[in-house]
N, C-alpha and C positions, 0 to 999 in steps of 0.2 A: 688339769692333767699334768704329770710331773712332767718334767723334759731331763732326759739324759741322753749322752755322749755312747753312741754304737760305734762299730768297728771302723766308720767311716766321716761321719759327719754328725751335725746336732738332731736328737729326733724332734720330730714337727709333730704338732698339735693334730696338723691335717692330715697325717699319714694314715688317718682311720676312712678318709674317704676316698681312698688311691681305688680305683678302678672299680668299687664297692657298692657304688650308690644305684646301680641300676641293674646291681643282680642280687641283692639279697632284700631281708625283711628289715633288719635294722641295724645294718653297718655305720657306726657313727662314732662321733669322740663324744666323752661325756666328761663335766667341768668336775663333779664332785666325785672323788674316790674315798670311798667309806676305811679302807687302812693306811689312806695315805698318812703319815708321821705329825704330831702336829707341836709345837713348841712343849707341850707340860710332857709327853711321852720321853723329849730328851732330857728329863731331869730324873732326878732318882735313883735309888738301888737298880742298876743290871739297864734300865731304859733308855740308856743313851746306845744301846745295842738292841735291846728288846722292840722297843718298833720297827726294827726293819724286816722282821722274820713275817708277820703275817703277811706284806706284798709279796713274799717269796713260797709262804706257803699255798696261795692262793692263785699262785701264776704255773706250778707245775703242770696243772690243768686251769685255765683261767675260770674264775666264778662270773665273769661278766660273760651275760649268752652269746655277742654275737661274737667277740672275741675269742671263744670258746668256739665258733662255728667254723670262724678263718684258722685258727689254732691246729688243729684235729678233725672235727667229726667232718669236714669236706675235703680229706684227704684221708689219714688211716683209717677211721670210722669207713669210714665207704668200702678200701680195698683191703679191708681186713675179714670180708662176706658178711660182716653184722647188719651194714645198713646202707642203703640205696637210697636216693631222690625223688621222692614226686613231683617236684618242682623243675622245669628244666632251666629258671634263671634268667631265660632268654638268648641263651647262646651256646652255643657248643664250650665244655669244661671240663673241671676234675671226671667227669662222671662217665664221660667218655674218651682220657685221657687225653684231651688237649687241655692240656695244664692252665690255668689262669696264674700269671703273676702275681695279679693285685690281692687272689688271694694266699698265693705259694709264702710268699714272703710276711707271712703272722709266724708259724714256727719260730723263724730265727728272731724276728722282731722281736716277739712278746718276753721270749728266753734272755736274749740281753737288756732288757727296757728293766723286767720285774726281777729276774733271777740274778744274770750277773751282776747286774747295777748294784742290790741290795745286797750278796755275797762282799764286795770289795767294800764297802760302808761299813760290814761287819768286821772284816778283815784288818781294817783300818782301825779301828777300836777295841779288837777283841782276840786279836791270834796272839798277843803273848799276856794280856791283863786278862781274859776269861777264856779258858781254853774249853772250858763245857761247853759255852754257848757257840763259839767259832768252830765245834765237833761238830754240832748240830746243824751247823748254815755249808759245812762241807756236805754233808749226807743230803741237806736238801740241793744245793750245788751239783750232785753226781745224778739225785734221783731228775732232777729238770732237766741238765744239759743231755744226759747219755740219750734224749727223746731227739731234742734237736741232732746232734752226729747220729743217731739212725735213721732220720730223715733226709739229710743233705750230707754226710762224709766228714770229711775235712771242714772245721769249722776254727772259729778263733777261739781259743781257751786260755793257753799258757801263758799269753803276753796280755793277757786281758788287762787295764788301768795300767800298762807300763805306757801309754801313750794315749793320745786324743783320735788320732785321726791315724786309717791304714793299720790297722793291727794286721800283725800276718795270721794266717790258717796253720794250725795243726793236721797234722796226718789225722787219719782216723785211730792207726794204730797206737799213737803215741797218747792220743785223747785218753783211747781204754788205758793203758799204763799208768797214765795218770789218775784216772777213777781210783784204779785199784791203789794209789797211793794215797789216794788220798781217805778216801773208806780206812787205809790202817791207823793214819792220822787220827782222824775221827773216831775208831772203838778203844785207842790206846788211851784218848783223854778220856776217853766216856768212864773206861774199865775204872781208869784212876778214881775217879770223879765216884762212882759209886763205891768204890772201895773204903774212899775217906768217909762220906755222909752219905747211906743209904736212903736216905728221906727227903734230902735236898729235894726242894719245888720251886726254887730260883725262876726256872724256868715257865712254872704253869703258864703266866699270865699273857704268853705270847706264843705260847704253841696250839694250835690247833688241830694237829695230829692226836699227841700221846697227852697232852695233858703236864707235860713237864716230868712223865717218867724216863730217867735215862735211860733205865735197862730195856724199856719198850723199842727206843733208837737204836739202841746197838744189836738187838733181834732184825730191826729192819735194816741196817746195814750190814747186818750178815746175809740177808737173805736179798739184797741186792747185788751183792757181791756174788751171791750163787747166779743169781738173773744174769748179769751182767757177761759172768762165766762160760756159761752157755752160749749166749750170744755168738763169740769167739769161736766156737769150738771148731768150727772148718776151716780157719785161716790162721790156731795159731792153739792146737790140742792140746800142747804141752802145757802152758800159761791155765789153758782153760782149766783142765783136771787140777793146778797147783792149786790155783784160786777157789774152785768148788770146794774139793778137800778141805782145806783152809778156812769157807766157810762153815762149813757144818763142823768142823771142830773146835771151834770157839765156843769157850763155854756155857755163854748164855744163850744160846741156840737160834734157834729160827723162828719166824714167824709160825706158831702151829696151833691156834685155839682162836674161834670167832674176834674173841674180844682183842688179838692183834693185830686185828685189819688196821692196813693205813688208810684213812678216808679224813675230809677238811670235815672237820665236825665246825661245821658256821648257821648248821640250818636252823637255829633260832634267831641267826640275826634277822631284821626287817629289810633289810637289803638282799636277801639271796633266796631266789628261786634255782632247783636243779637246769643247768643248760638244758639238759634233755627234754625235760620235761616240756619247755616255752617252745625251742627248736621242731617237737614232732605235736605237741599238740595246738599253741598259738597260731606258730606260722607255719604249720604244716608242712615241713623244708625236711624230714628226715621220717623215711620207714622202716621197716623190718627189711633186710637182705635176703634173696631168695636161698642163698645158702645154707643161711640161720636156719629157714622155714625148712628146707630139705631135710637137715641133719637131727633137730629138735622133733619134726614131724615122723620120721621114720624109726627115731629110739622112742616114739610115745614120750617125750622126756617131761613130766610138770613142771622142770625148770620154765618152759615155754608159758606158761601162764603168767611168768613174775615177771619174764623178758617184752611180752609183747602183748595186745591187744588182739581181741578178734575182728577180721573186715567188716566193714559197716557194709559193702557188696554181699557177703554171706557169713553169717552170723555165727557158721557152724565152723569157718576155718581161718586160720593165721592165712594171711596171704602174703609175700615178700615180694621186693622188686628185685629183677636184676639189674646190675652193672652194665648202663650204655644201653640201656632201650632208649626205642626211639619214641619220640611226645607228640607223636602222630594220634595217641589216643592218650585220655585221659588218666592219671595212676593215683587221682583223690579215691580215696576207701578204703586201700590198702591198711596192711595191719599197722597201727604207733605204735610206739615204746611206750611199755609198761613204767616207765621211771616217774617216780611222784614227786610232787614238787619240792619238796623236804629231803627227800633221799639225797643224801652227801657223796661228792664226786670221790672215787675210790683211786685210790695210788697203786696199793698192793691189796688183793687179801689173799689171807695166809694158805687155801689150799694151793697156790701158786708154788709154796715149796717142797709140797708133797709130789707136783709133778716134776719140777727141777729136779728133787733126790731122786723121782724113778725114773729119768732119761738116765741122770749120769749113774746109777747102779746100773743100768741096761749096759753103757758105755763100760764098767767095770771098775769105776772108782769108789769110793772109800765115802759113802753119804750117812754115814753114822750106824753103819748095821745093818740096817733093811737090806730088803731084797726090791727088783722094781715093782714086782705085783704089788708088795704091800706097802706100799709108796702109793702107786697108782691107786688102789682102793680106799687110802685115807684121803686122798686126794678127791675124789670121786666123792666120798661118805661128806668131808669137811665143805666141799662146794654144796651141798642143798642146804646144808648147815647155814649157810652164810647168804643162800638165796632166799631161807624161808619157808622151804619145797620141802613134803616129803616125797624120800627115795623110796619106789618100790623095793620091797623084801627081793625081788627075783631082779632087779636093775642088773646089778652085779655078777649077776650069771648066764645071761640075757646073750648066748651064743647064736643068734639068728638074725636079731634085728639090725638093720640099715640102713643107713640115708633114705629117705625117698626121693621120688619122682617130682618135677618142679611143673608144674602148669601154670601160664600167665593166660588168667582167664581174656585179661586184652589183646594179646596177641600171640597165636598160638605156632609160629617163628620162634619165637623165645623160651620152647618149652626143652626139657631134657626127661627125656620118657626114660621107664625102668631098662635097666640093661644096658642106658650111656658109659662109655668111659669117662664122661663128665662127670659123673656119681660118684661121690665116695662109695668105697665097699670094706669100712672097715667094720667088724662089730664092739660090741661092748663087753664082753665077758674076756677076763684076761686069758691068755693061751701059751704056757710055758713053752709049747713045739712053733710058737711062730716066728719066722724071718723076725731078724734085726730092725726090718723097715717098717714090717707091721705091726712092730710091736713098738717102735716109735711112732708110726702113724697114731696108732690106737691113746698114747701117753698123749699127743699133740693134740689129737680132736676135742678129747676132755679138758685138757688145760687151756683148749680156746673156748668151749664151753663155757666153764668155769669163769672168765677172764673176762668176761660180759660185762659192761660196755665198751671196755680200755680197748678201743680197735688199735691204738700203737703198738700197743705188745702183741697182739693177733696178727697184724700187717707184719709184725718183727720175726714171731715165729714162723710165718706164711713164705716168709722170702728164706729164709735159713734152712727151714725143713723142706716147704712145697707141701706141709700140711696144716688143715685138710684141704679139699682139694678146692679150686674156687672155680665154678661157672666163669667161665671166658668172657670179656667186657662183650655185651652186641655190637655196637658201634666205636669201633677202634677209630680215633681221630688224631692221632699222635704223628700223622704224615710219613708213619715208616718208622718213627723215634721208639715207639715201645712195643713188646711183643705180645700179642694176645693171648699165648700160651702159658710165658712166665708174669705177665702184668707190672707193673710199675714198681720198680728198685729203690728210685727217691727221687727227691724232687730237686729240680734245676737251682743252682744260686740264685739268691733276688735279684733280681734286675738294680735295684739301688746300689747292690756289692758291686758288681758287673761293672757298672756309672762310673761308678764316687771310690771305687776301692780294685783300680782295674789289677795294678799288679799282684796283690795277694789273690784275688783271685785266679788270675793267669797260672800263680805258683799251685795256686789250691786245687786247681783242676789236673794239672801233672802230679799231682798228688793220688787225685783220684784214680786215674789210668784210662781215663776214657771219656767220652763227649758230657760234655755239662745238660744231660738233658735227663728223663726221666726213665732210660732205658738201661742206664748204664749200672752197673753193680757196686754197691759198696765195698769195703775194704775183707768185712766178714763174711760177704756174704760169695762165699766160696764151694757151697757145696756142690759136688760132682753131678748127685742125679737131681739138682734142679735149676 
């Protein structure tokens, strides 16, 4: 295992079995890392920069499962409605929002272990002798860290290797400024870079995204820069609209044809099984969300077939769990996730910015021409595209259907029959005469649809919009800390910041505005009706 320098002290070897070992299936350190750097990588044309990019590309979402399990899927994955717990762990947790630290504290670990660490190495060797390849390690830099600041706020960024020990915390607001500066950074060398050698492949041999196409990076750094954009929009419109605008006017465009999904294409190495796949079918630690199951079952949607499994309890239906049932009965049978072993972890794909353009055309900005319908319905058409699914001919005009009705065949406490306000009630056919809200509802549901499995950007949209709508946790364990209504904002500092790193901390939470717990609101996340 490498050892690097976090915001506070040296990281340890053993920090894989902080609190771990007696609630998961296989929380552990492991000696061999398959992209660690090895002496002949730093020789060569570009390689004494080039091996540090695949521990970074591989850590946005980690490739190692259970690190990948503490990372996300037992945090956004869960309260983003995609996917619930069979397993209860042996203790009250994420799942019924009493937080576990030992697992809270992977986000910001894994972020500065793999991503920072390996951005400042590059940094060091390559922002003023390779500016291609140091475009490249910012863009992954913005796509990794903006995960970490919408999980926890205020984080250390700006002062990142200006010291060993005690870095301070950034605002959250100054972090996004910085994204956005640094994304111009990034497509300014890129544009150059391709303008001189359109052919250049300098890069292939260490990208596992594009393949070493520039112009594919600078599509996805525009169209993070629309993400990112959004984000903002209720805490700071003006910035949001510049930057959207902004992106979609650059000339090489956005993400928008199958083949420029961002995903770690690794699945031929011998070392990598999909987390997903080990996570719901090995150790049987992750099901279908009852939410998933409501909103997929009641559009009839086929996408449900690529998502999920049918119950081994009934053969004939997806079953989902909800959020904070109680393990008083058994929830082995439940629907897994459809994800195969080979299927490659997804960063972005590209019907993501068909629904970005049609919130902010709804909003009345300037997303290249469209209007939001036909934003929405590329969006809509390019998401089966990318799941594999065909779209019924009548999907898209589909002015009746609805969410359904959720029944836990274990516990019928847990059910929300037709007619709840728990139910979504939006449909799917677009409606020029609808409210503002429904017709952002209606953009959101889809692009959480679509956005399957990445629960961080579903948990993101979830807290910003309030869509779509999430079954309430059953069993709130949070002691009063978090709301059953609006559900978890983000997650507390780690307990080793807290320790080892009290005063920026102290500073970081005055930053924040409010209790360092899982109830409290992010910087963005301002919106009035949620």
């Amino acid at each position: 295992m490498k050892i690097f320098k976090n915001s506070k002290t040296l990281w340890l070897a053993a920090i894989g079995l902080l609190s771990l070992a007696s609630c998961t299936k296989e929380f552990k350190t492991y000696n061999t890392n398959p992209n660690a750097i090895t002496d002949a990588q730093l020789k060569g044309d570009g390689e004494n920069i080039g091996g540090f990019f695949p521990d970074m590309e591989t850590s946005v979402m980690r490739t190692v499962t259970w690190e990948y399990q503490v990372q996300q899927n037992l945090n956004a994955d869960l309260w983003s409605g995609y996917m619930m717990s069979a397993d209860p762990f042996g203790a009250d947790n994420n799942t019924s929002y009493a937080l576990n630290d030992g697992w809270d504290t992977y986000p910001f670990d894994e972020a500065n272990t793999h991503i920072m660490s390996n951005w400042l190495e590059i940094f060091k060797r390559a922002h003023t002798t390779n500016p291609s390849f140091y475009a490249v390690a910012l863009i992954i830099k913005v796509e990794g860290m903006h995960r970490v600041t919408d999980v926890y706020g205020p984080m250390p960024y700006s002062k990142f290797g200006t010291a060993a020990l005690n870095i301070p915390y950034d605002s959250q607001q100054d972090v996004y400024n910085r994204f956005f500066a640094e994304l111009d950074t990034a497509v300014t060398s890129l544009t150059a870079a391709v303008t001189a050698n359109p052919t250049d492949k300098t890069f292939a041999p260490y990208d596992y995204i594009y393949g070493g196409s520039y112009t594919e990076w600078i599509k996805f750094a525009n169209t993070l820069r629309l993400r990112l954009a959004m984000h903002i929009v209720y805490a700071d419109a003006v910035t949001a609209k510049a930057q959207a605008e902004k992106a979609c006017a650059n000339s090489y465009g956005l993400l928008s044809t199958t083949g420029d999904a961002a995903v770690v294409n690794i699945s031929s190495t011998n070392n990598y099984t999909n987390p997903f796949n080990v996570i719901t079918t090995s150790w049987g630690d992750i099901s279908m969300g009852a939410t998933l199951q409501s909103i997929l079952d009641g559009y009839s949607d086929p996408r449900e077939a690529k998502y999920a499994l049918k119950s081994s309890l009934d053969p004939t239906k997806y079953l989902g769990i909800r959020l904070g049932v109680s393990y008083n009965v058994s929830y082995a049978g439940f629907s897994e996730l459809g994800v195969q072993p080979t299927d490659p972890l997804e960063w972005m794909e590209p019907s993501e910015s068909f629904f970005l353009r049609a919130e902010g055309a709804l909003r009345g900005w300037n997303m290249g021409g469209g209007t939001a319908q036909s934003y929405y319905e590329q969006g809509v058409t390019l998401s089966f595209a990318e799941k594999g699914a065909t779209m019924p001919s009548t999907y898209l005009t589909d002015n009746t259907s609805v969410p359904g009705a959720y029944v836990d065949p274990q516990n019928s406490k847990d059910n929300v029959p037709a007619g709840s306000p728990l139910l979504n009630n939006i449909t799917i056919a677009w409606n020029s005469g609808d409210t503002f809200e429904h017709s952002l509802q209606r953009i959101i549901t889809q692009k959480w649809i679509a956005g399957f499995p990445d629960g961080q950007e579903a948990w993101t949209d979830y807290r910003r919009t309030g869509y779509p709508l999430q079954f309430p946790v059953v069993n709130n364990n949070s002691n009063g800390k978090i709301s059953s209504t609006l559900g978890i904002r983000r997650l507390p500092f780690p307990a080793d910041e807290v320790s080892n790193n009290a005063a920026a901390v102290t500073k970081a939470i005055t930053l924040l505005g409010g209790a360092d717990n899982g109830g409290t609101k992010l910087w963005w996340d301002k919106n009035p009706n949620h």
